[in-house]
C-alpha positions in Angstrom: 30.2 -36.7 62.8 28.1 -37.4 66.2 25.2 -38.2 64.2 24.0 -41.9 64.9 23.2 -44.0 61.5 20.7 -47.1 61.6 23.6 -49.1 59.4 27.2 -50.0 60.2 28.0 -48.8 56.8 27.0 -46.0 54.3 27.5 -46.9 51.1 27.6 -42.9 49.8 27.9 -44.8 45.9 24.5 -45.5 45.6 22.1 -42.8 45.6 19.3 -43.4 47.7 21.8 -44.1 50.6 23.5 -40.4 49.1 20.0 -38.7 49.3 19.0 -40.7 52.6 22.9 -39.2 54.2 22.3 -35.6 52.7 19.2 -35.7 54.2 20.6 -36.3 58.1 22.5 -33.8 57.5 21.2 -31.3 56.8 18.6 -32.2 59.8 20.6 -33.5 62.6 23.9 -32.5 61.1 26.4 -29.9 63.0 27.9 -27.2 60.7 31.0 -29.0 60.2 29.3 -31.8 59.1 27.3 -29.9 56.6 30.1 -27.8 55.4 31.5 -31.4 53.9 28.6 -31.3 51.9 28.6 -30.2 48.2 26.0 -27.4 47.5 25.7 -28.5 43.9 24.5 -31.7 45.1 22.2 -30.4 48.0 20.6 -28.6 44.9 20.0 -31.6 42.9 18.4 -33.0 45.8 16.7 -30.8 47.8 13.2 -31.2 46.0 13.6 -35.1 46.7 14.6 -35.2 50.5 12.0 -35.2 53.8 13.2 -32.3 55.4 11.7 -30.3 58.0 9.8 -26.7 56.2 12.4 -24.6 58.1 15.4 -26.1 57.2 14.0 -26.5 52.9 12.9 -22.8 53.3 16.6 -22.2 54.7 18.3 -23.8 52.0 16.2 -23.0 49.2 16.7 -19.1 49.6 20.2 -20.2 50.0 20.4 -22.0 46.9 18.3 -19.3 45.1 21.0 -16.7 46.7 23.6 -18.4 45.8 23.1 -18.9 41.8 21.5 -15.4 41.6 25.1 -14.3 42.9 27.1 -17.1 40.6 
């Protein structure tokens, strides 16, 4: 991953770090790095991440998509 953290160490347990990590991601992350991600848990959450209106638009039609198909 080429993103550069503020911290030595992630710790991905707790879940503000979790939330805080998805977050990068799916902003700065490349699409290998957000392909590691799991979608169930970019669902649960999407509605409590900072995230630029694009990128929530992108992934909420995704989402949406996604269980309409499932």
């Amino acid at each position: 991953m080429y993103i550069v953290w503020s911290k030595d160490q992630i710790d991905l347990s707790d879940p503000f770090q979790r939330s805080w990590y998805i977050q990068q991601v799916l902003t700065h992350g490349r699409a290998e790095d957000i392909r590691a991600l799991n979608l169930d848990e970019i669902a649960a959450v999407l509605d409590d991440i900072l995230l630029p209106e694009d990128v929530r638009s992108l992934w909420q039609c995704f989402l949406e998509r996604r269980h309409a198909e499932g």
